[in-house]
N, C-alpha and C positions, 0 to 999 in steps of 0.2 A: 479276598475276592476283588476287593476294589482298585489293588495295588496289581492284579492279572487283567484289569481291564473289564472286569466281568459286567453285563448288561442286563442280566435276569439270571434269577437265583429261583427253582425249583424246591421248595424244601419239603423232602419226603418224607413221610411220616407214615411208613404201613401200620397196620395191627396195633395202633394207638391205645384201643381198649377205653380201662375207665380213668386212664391218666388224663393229667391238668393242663391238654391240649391249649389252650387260650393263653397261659400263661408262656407256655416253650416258643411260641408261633410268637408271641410280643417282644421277647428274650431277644430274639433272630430280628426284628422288625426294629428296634433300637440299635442292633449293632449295626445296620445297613447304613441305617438314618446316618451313622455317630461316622459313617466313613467320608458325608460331604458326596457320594458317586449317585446320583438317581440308577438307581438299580430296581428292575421291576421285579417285583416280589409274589411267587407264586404258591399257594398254601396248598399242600394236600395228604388231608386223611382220610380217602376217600370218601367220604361225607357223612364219615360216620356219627359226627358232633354237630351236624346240621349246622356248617360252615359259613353260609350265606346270611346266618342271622349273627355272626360276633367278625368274620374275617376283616372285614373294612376297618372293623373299631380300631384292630390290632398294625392297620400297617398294610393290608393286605390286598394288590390288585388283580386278584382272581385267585378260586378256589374250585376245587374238584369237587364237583356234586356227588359223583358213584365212584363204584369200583373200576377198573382197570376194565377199557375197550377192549373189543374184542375183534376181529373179522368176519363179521357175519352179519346176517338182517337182522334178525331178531335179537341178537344182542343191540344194536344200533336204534332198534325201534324198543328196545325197553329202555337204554336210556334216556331215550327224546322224552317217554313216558313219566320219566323222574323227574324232569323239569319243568313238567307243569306247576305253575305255582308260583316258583319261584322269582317269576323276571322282579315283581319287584324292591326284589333286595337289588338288581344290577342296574350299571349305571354305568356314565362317565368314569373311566379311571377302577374300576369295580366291577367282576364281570364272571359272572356262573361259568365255568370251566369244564362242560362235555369230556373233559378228555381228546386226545388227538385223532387225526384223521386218519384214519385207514387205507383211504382212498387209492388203488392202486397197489396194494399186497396180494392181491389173487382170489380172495375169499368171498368177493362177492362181485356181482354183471356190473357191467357200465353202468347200468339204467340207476341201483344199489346207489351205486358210487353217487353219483350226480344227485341221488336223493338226501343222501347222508350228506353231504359237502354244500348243500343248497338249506337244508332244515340246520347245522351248524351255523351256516348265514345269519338264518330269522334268528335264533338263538343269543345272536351280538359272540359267538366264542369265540375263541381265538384257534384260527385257523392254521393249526402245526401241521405238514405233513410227517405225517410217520411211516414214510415209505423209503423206498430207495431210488432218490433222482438218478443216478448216473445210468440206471437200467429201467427208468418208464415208458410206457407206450406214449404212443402218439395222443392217442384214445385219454391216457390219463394226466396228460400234460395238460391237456384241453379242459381237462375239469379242473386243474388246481390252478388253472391261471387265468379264469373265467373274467375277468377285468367287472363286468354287470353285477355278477352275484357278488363280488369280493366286495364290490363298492356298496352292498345292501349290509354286508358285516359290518363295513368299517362306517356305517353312519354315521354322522357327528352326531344326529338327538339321542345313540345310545339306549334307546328302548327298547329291550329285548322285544323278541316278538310271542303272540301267544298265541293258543290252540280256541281257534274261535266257531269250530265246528266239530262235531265229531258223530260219525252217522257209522256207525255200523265196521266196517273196515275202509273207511275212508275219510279223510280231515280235509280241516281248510285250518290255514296258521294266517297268521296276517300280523306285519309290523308298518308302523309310522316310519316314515323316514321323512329327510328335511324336505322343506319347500312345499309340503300339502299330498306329494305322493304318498302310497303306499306298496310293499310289497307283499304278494301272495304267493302260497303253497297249495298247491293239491297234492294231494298225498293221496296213493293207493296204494295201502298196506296188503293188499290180497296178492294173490296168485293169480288170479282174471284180471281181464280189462274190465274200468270203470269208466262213465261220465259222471265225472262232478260237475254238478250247478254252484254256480257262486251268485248266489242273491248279492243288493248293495247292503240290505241290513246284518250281515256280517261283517262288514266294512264299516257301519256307521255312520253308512250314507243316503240322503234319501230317493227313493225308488227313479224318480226322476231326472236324476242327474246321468250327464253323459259322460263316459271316461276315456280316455285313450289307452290302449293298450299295449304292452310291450314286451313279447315272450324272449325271457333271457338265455334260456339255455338254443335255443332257433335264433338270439339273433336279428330280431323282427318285429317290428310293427305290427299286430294286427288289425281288426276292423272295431272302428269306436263301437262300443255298448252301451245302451242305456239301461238299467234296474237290474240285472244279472246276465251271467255267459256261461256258459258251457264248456268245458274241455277233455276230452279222448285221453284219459292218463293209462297207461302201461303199467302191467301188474310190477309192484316192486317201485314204482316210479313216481316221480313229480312232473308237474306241470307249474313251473314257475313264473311269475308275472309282475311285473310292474306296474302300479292303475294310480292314473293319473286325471283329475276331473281338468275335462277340455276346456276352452276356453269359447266363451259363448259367441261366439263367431262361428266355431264350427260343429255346431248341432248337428 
């Protein structure tokens, strides 16, 4: 691998079973090391040995939480649903692995797309496309090159994001990112339209503070808020945000 140039090593491990998964994944993680190449090293049985709690030990910078994605909603939103929990095994250099993006194979609306490719964001994963560039839309270019949202994946602080609301068919996710922002999800997992309210005490913030706002997938500035906001999310869809506490000057 190292004498082909190679730069990331996938090592796959289907139907692993009740075999000595920890030891074969250290096996592989020693002979990378031993070649001198920083080669990123990718674990996955699809998480069947609760991967997040030994992969790092072994060598290992990102592992497959589930099974094998699918193109659809509900498979998209059962995996989000497996990675509650877990952000803090991830980190720097270490990183819960959703499985790749879909985004743009046919099997789910725009709206899908943009929600799946924005909640991978909050996630910190690693955003592969698993589509076919040479024949994307317009439509799906636009979502896999989002420059705002990619840049909430790729934070330096590296803390996944988490599930900081959950009401019924509709969430609010929320991660830290550097310099005191943070970023938000709405999520409406229904088939209706929702208004989600975003209080600050799901942010950690108290009531009185004013934030700026900045809706990523629009593009846009919106109007400062003080203690919560409101947003019109689309069945299927997110409503993505960047909140930022203003600066006292402009109350």
């Amino acid at each position: 691998y190292a004498a082909w140039g190679v730069d990331y090593l996938k090592y796959d491990w289907c139907n692993s079973e009740s075999r000595e998964v920890r030891a074969a994944y250290a096996t592989m993680s020693d002979a990378l090391r031993a070649t001198g190449r920083p080669i990123l090293y990718s674990i996955c049985e699809w998480g069947t040995h609760q991967p997040w709690e030994w992969a790092a030990s072994v060598g290992g910078n990102l592992w497959r939480t589930t099974g094998d994605i699918r193109d659809g909603w509900s498979n998209v939103v059962d995996i989000l649903d497996r990675q509650v929990g877990l952000g803090g095994f991830a980190g720097p250099g270490q990183w819960n692995d959703p499985d790749m993006l879909e985004v743009g194979n046919g099997g789910m609306t725009d709206d899908e797309y943009r929600a799946h490719f924005s909640l991978w964001a909050m996630l910190a994963a690693p955003l592969i496309a698993g589509n076919d560039l040479s024949t994307m839309s317009t439509a799906t270019a636009a979502i896999l090159t989002n420059r705002e949202v990619i840049a909430v994946d790729q934070d330096a602080l590296g803390i996944e994001g988490r599930r900081a609301v959950k009401s019924a068919d509709t969430e609010i996710w929320v991660r830290p990112l550097v310099g005191g922002s943070q970023a938000v999800v709405l999520l409406n997992r229904s088939a209706e339209p929702r208004t989600i309210r975003l209080d600050w005490s799901a942010l950690s913030l108290p009531d009185y503070l004013t934030v700026d706002v900045r809706d990523l997938w629009a593009g846009k500035d919106e109007p400062h808020a003080t203690g919560s906001l409101s947003a019109d999310v689309a069945p299927h869809a997110v409503v993505m945000l960047k909140v930022t506490p203003a600066r006292t000057s402009r109350h």
